[in-house]
C-alpha positions in Angstrom: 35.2 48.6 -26.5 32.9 49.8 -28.9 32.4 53.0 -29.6 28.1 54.0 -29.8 28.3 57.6 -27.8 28.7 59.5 -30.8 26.9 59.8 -34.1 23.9 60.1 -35.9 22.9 56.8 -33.9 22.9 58.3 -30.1 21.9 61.8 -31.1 18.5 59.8 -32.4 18.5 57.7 -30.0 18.5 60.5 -27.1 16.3 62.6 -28.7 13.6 59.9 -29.1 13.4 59.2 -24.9 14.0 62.9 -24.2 11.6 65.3 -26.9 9.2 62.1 -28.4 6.9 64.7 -29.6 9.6 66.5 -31.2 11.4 63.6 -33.0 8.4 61.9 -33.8 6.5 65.0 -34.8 8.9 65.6 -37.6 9.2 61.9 -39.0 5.7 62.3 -39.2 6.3 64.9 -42.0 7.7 61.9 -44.4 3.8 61.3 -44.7 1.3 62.3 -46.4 -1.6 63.5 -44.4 -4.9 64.7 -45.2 -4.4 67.1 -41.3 -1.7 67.0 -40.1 -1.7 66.2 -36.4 -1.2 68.7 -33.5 -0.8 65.9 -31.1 1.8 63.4 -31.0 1.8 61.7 -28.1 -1.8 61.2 -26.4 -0.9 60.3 -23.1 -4.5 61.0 -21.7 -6.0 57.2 -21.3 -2.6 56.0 -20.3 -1.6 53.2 -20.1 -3.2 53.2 -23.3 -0.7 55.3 -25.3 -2.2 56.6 -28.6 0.2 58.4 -31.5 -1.3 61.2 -33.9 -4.4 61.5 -32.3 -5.6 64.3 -34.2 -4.1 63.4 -37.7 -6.0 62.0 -40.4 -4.5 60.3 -43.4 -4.9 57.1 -45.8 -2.4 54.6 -45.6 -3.0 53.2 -49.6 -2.7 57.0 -50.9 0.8 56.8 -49.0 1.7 53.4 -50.7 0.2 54.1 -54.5 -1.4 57.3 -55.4 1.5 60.0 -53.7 4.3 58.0 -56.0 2.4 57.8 -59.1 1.7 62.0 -58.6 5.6 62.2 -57.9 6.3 60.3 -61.2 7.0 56.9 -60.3 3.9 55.6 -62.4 6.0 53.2 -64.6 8.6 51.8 -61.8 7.6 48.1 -60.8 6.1 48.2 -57.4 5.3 44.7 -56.9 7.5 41.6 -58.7 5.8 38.2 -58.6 8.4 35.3 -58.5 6.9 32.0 -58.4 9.4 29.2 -58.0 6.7 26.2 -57.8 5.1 27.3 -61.2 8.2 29.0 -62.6 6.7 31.7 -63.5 6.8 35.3 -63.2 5.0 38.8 -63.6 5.3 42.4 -62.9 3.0 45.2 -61.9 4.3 48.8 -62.0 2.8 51.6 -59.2 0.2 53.0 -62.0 -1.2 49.2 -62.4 -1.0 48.7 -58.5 -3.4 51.9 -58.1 -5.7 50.7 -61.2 -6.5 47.0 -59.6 -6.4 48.3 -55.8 -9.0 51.0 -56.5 -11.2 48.8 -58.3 -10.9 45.9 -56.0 -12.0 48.6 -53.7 -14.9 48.8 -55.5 -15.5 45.8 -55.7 -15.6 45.2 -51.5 -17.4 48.9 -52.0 -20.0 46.4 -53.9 -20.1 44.0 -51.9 -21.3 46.3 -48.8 -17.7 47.0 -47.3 -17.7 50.0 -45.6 -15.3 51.8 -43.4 -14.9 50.4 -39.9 -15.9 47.2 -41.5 -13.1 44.2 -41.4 -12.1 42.0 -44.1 -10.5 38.6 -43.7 -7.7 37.6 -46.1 -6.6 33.9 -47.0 -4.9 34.0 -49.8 -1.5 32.3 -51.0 1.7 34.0 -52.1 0.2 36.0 -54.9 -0.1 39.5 -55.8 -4.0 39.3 -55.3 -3.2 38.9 -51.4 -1.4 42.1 -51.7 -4.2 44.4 -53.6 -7.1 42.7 -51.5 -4.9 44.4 -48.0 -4.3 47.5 -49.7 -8.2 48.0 -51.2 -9.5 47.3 -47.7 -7.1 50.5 -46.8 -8.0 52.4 -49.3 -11.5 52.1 -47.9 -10.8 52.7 -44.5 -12.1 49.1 -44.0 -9.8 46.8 -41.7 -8.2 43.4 -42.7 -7.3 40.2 -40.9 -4.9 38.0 -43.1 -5.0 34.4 -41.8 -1.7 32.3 -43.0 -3.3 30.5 -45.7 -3.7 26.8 -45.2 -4.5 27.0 -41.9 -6.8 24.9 -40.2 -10.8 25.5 -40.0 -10.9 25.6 -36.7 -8.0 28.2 -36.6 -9.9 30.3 -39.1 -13.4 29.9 -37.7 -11.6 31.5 -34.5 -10.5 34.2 -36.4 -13.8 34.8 -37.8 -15.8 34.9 -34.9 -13.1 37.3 -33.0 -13.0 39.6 -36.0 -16.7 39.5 -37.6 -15.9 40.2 -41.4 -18.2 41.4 -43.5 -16.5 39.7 -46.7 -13.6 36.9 -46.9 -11.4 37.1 -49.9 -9.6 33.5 -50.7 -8.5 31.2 -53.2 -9.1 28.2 -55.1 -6.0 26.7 -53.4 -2.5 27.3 -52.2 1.1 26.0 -54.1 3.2 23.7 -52.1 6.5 22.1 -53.9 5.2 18.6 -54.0 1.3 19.3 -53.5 -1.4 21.5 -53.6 -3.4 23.0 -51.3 -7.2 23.3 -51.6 -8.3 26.2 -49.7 -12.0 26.3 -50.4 -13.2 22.9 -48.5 -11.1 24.6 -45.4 -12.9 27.9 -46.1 -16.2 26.3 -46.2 -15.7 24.2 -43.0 -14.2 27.3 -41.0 -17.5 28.9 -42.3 -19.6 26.6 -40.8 -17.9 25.9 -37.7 -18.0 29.8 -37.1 -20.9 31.3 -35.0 -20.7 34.8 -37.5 -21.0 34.3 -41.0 -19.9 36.6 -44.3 -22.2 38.1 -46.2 -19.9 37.6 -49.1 -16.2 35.1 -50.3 -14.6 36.4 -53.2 -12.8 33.7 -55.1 -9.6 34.2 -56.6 -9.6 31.2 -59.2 -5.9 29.6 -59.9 -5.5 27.2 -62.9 -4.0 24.7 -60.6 -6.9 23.9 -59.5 -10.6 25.6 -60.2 -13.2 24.9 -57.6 -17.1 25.4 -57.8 -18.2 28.2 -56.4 -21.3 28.1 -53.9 -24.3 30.1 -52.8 -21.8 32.8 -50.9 -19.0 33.2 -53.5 -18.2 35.6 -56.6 -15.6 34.6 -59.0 -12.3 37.6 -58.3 -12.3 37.9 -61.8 -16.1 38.4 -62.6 -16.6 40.8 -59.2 -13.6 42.6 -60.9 -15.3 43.6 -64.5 -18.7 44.8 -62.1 -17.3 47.1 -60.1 -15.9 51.1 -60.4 -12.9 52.2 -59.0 -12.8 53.8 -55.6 -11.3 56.7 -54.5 -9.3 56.5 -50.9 -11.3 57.4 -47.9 -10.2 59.4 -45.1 -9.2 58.1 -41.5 -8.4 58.9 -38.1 -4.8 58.3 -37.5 -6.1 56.2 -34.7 -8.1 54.0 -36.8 -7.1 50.5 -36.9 -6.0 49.3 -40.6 -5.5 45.6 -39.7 -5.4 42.8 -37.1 -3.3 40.6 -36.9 -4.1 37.1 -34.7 -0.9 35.6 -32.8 -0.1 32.3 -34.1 -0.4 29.1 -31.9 -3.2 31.0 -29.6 -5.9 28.4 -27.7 -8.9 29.4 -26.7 -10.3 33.0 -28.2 -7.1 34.2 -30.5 -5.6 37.4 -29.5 -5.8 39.9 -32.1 -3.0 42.2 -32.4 -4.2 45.9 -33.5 -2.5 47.9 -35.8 -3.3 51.7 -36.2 -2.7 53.9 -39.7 -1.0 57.0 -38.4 2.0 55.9 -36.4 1.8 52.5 -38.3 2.6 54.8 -41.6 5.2 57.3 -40.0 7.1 54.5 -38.4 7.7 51.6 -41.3 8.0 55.0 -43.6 11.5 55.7 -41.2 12.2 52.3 -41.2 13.0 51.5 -44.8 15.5 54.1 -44.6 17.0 54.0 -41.7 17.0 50.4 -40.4 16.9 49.0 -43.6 18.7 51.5 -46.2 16.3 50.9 -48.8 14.7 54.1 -50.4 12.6 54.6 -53.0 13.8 53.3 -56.6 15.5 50.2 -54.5 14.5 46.3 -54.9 13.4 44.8 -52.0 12.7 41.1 -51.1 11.7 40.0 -48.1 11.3 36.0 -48.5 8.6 35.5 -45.9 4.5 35.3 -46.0 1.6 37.6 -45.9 -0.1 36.0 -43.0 2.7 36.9 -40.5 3.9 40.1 -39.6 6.8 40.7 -41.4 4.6 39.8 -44.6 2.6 42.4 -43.3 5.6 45.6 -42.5 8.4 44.3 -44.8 6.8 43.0 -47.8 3.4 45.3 -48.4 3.4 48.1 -46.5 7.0 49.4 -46.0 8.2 49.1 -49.3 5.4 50.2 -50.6 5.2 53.8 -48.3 9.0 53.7 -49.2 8.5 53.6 -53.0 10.6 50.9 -53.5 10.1 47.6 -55.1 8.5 44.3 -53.3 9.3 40.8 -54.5 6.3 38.0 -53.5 8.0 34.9 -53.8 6.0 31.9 -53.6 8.2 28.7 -53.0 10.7 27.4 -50.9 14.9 28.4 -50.2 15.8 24.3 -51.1 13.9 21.8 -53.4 12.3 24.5 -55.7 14.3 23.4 -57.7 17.7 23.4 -55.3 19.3 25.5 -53.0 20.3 28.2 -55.3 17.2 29.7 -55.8 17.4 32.7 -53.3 20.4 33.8 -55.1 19.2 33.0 -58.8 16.3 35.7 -57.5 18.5 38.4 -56.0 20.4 38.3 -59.7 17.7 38.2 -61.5 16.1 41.5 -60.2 18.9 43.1 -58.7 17.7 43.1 -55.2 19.6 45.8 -52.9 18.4 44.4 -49.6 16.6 41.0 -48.8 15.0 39.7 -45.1 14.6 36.1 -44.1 14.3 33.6 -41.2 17.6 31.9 -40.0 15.3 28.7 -40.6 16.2 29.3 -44.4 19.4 30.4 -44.6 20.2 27.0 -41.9 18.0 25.2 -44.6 20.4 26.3 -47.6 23.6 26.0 -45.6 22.6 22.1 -45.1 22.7 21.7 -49.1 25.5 23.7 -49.5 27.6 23.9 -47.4 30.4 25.3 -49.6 27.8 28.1 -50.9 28.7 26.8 -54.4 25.4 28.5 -55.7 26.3 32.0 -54.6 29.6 31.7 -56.1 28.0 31.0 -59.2 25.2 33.9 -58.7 25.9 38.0 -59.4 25.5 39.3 -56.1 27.2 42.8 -57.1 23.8 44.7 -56.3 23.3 42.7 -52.6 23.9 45.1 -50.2 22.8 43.4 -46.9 20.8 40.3 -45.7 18.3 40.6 -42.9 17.5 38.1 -40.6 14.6 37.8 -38.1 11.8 35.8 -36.8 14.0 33.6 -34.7 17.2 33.6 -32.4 20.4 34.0 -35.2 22.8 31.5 -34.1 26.1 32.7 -34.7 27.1 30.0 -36.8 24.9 30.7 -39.4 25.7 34.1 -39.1 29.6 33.5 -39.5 28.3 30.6 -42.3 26.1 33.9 -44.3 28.7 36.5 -43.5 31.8 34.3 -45.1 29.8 33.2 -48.5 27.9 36.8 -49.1 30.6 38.8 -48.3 27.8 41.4 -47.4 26.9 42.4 -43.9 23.8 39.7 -42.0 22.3 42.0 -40.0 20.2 40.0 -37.0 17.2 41.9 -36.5 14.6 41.5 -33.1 10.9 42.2 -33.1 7.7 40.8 -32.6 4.1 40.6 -34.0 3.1 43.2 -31.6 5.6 46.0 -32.6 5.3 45.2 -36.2 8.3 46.7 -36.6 12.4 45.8 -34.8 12.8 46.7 -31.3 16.6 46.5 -32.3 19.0 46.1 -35.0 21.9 47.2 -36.9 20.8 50.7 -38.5 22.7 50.7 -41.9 20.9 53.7 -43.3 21.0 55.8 -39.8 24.5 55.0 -38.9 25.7 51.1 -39.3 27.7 49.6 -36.5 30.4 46.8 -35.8 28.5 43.4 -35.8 28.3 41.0 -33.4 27.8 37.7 -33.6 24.5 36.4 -31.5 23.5 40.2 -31.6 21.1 42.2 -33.4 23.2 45.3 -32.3 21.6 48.1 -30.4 17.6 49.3 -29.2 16.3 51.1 -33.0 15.3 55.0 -31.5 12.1 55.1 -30.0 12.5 51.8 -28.1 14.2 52.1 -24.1 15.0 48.1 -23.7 15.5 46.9 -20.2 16.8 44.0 -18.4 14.7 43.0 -15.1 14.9 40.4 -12.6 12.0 38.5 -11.6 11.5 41.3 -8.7 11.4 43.9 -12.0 14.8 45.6 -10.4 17.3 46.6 -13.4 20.1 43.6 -13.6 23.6 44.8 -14.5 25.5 44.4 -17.8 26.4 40.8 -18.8 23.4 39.8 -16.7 20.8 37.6 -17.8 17.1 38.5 -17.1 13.7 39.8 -18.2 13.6 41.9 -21.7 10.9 44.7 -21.0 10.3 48.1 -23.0 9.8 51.5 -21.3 6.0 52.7 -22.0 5.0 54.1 -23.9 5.9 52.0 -27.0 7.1 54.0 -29.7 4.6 54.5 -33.0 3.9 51.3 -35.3 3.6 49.2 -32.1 -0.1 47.8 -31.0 -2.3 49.9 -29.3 -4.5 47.2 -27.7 -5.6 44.0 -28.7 -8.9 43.7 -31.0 -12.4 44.7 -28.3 -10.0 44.1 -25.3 -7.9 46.7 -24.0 -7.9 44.8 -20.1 -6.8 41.7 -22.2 -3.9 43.9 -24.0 -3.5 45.3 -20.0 -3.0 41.9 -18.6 -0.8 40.4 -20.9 1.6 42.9 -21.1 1.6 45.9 -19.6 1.3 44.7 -15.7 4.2 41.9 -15.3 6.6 45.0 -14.6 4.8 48.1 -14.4 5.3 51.1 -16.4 6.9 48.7 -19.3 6.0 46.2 -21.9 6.5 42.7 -20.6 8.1 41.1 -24.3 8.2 37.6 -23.1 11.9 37.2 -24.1 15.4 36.7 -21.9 18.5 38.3 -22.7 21.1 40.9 -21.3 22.6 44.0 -22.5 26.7 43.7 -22.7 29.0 46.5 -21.6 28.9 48.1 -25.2 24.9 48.3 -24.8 24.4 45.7 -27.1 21.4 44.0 -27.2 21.7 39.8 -26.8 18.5 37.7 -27.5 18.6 34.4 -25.8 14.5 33.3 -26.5 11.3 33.3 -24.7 11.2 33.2 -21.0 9.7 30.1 -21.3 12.7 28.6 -22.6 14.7 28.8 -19.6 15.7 25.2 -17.5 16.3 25.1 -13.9 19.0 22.5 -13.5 19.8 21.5 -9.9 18.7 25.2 -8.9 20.6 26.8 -11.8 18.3 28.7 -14.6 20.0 27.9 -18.0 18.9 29.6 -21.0 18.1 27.0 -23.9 19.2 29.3 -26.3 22.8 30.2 -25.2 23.1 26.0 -24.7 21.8 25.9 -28.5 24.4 28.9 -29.4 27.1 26.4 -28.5 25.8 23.2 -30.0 25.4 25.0 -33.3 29.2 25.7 -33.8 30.1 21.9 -34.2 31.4 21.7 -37.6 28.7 18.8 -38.5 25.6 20.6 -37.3 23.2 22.2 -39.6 20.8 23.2 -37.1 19.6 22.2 -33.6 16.8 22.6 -30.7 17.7 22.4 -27.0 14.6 21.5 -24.5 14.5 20.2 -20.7 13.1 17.4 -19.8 12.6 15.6 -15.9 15.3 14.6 -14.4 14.3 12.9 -10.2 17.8 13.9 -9.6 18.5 17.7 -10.9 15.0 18.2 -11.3 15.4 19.1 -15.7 18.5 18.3 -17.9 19.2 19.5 -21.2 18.3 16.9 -24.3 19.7 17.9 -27.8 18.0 17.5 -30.9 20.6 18.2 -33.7 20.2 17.7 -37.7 23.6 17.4 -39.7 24.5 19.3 -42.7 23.9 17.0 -45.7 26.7 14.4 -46.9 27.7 14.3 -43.1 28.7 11.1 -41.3 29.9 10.4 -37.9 29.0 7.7 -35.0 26.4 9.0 -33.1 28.4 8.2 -29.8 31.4 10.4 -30.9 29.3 13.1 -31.9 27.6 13.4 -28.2 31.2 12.9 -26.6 32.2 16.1 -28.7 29.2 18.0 -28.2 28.6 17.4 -24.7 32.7 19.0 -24.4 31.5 21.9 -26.3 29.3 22.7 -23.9 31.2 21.6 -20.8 33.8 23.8 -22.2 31.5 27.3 -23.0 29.0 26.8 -20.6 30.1 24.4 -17.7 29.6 21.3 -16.3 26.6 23.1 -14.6 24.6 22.8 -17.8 25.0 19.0 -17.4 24.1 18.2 -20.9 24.5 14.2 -22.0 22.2 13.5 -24.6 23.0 14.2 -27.7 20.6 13.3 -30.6 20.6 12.8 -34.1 17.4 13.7 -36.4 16.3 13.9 -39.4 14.6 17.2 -39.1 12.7 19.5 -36.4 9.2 20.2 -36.0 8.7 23.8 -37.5 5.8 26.6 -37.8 5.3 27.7 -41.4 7.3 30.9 -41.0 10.2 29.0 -39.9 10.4 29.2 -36.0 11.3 25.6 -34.3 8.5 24.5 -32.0 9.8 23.9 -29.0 6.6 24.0 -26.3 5.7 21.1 -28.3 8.5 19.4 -28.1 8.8 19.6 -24.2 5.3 18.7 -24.3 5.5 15.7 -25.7 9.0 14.9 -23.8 6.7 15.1 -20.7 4.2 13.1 -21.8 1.6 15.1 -21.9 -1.3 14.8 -24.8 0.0 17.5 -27.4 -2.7 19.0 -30.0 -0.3 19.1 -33.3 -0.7 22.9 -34.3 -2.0 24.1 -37.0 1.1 26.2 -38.2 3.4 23.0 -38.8 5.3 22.9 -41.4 5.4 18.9 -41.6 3.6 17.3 -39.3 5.6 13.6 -40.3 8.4 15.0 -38.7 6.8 14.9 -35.2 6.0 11.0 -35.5 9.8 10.0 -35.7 10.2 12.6 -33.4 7.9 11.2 -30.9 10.1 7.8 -29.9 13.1 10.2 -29.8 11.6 12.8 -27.3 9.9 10.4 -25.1 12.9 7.8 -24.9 
């Protein structure tokens, strides 16, 4: 039995669902604010919770100006690593403040005021970072759309959000291509019902487009404009939106606020993380999703530590060493990825002969979220790092975990498929369809006592009955996540995938995930997806998609025979899981997570839109045969 009722941990823990106003009132003190707040907790529209009402702040003084006062002018705040070009650069906290107050000026310039939003697409470059942190410095609010995405998924974004300025690039770095964003930008344009009054252009010398009628040159808006000092906001006041990935019809902007947005990622770095300011940082994912957003800008940033932007891939640029190579070079203390890479690495090598040939000696932890960690790769991570893999467990709309391990608050034993216990702040439940508490072991519903703790969205973007509908009146009282799971006797926390993921074999609900968790251990699997498909006898049957670790061999018939065992053995013949097969690769979003609605879709036959967040769409025309035979 493990031991959690003592310790910095539970005393936390407690005091966050018994005194919020008391625990949150003095995290809030970690931040600077321009008045403080008098009100934590504004319970007054609920179920529209609201943190710091009465505070006002600005989230870019936090992140730049406060560290350059207390002296940390000349430490690097943001490291540029790109593994495509092979080059790299460096911009300490005094250059930071330089470029972000002027590109303030320069969306100052260009009519950006506060209140006003700002869409972002922009590649992995340190231009993406000082465009997000210019539009706080004005009070303005940003929308970062992944770059490369479609024009029809931008011109969605546009019309929901109504920016006054988009700020782009010339085009995007792929290993083996590149990536023009301006024809996408000008179609989303004109495809959109609301148009900019102004795109600013960030030029690369991979590849220089003509501007048009709309556009200023990054460089040339830049040398025009005066720096801009940081205006005040409401606590309350949203600094960005964020749009769901994969949405149809209009997207659902997630809204982030400034006050409790700052206090809790502030905590976090500590805390969760056990980074603090002076420390090296690297979180290896992109600016357009959320933890591009909270673990490579802002946190880091409020934290005074220093951010890696990496631009590249964890195989083929150049090998499979190249995480490691990074983490040397800079000394990074702390680094957070998908599973999705470290599964990606694994299949190249297996042995983990590039870490042993890599100083690791100041890698303290690795980080993993986005995506159920299977507890192969965990065991795979844990052997060749010989540093602790901390699964983490959050989504776009808390923007920050709802659990983990806390190695700076007090770390815990790890387990295996687990990212450990609820972070303070968050009561996680387990419901039944009926929204009655299950008991421990049991599978069910994950929901999250209102109200949310700071950090988390408020509402979505002009729709708080939207925001109402979707989450907050499944099981009343508590935020509907979407995901399954249980809670174990030691109150940990076990993440099994979305609701939606769930089969119902002859009458018997089977989580795909725990099916996957088993497939995953065979010694030959890299990685794997697990989806239902019709069955006019048990209704749906599991079908197994698995990819082998490079160099591996094996008849395909043996290698269901011992599978299909595996899972006879851990889950039971209930499962009733025959199919077993072989492929090259799995459809993927660009962030990493396997997609698995369209993968059933297609398995049922039904006309499947490819989405615009695909990694390689090839991959789904071998896949198609496969899924449908």
């Amino acid at each position: 039995m493990i031991d959690t009722s003592m310790g910095n941990y539970q005393v936390a823990f407690q005091r966050s669902m018994s005194d919020p106003n008391g625990f949150w009132g003095e995290i809030a003190e970690l931040v600077t604010w321009e008045k403080k707040p008098t009100i934590i907790l504004d319970d007054s529209k609920a179920p529209l919770y609201r943190w710091f009402s009465d505070g006002e702040l600005n989230t870019c003084y936090n992140m730049l100006d406060r560290h350059v006062i207390a002296g940390r002018a000349d430490q690097p705040a943001v490291i540029h690593e790109s593994a495509i070009t092979g080059k790299s650069s460096m911009l300490t906290y005094a250059q930071m403040l330089e470029k972000v107050a002027k590109f303030a000026g320069v969306l100052r310039m260009s009519g950006v005021v506060k209140g006003d939003r700002v869409v972002i697409y922009m590649p992995m470059v340190p231009e993406a970072l000082i465009a997000m942190l210019a539009c706080a410095r004005l009070g303005a609010v940003h929308s970062v759309v992944f770059g490369g995405f479609a024009p029809a998924e931008l011109a969605a974004r546009i019309d929901d959000a109504k920016p006054k300025v988009i700020v782009s690039a010339s085009c995007g770095l792929e290993p083996n291509r590149i990536i023009e964003y301006k024809p996408m930008l000008d179609e989303s344009i004109r495809l959109a019902t609301h148009k900019p009054d102004r795109c600013i252009i960030l030029q690369r010398e991979q590849h220089v487009v003509e501007l048009g009628e709309l556009d200023i040159d990054w460089n040339t808006a830049m040398s025009m404009a005066e720096p801009t000092e940081c205006v005040t906001v409401k606590a309350t006041d949203p600094l960005y939106i964020l749009y769901t990935s994969g949405t149809t019809g209009k997207p659902k902007g997630i809204v982030r606020d400034n006050g409790g947005h700052a206090v809790a990622l502030t905590w976090s770095m500590k805390n969760v993380y056990n980074i603090e300011a002076g420390d090296v940082w690297w979180s290896a994912s992109d600016v357009g999703w959320v933890v591009g957003h909270s673990y490579i800008v802002y946190a880091p940033l409020l934290a005074g530590a220093t951010t890696i932007v990496f631009e590249g891939k964890p195989v083929g640029t150049p090998d499979a060493g190249t995480f490691w190579r990074v983490i040397e070079k800079y000394g990074v203390n702390g680094m957070f990825t998908a599973p999705t890479a470290i599964r990606a690495i694994r299949k190249e090598d297996s042995n983990g002969e590039f870490i042993k040939s890599a100083d690791l000696s100041k890698f303290e932890t690795l980080f993993l979220a986005g995506e159920r960690l299977d507890p192969d790769t965990y065991e795979w991570a844990t052997e060749h790092l010989g540093v602790p893999v901390v699964d983490n467990w959050w989504q776009t709309e808390t923007g920050w975990p709802i659990a983990s391990n806390l190695r700076g608050l007090e770390p815990m034993p790890i387990k295996a498929g687990s990212p450990t216990v609820a972070i303070p702040g968050y009561e996680i439940k387990v419901l039944d369809e009926t929204g009655k508490p299950v008991p421990p072991g049991t599978e069910g519903n994950i929901a999250i006592s209102l109200p949310l703790p700071p950090g988390t969205l408020p509402t979505l973007w002009g729709d708080d009955q939207r925001y109402i509908d979707s989450y907050l009146t499944v099981f009343p009282g508590n935020y509907a996540t979407g995901d399954g799971g249980f809670i174990d006797a030691d109150g940990y926390v076990h993440i099994l995938g979305r609701t939606d993921d769930v089969i119902n074999v002859a009458g018997h609900r089977l989580s795909t995930g725990s099916l996957e968790s088993v497939v995953a251990t065979h010694s030959l699997v890299a990685e794997c997806a697990v989806i239902g498909v019709a069955d006019e006898i048990k209704g749906q049957v599991p079908k197994a998609f698995v990819v082998l670790k490079s160099g591996s061999e094996i008849d395909p018939e043996v290698l269901q025979a011992e599978i299909v065992a595996l899972v006879r053995r851990d889950v039971g013949p209930v499962a009733a899981l025959r199919d077993v097969v072989i492929v090259p690769g799995l459809p993927k979003t660009r962030s990493g997570k396997v997609l698995r609605k369209t993968m059933r879709g297609i398995a049922d036959g039904k006309n499947v839109d490819v989405p615009s967040t695909i990694e390689d769409a090839s991959i789904l025309d071998i896949l198609r045969p496969l899924l449908r035979g």
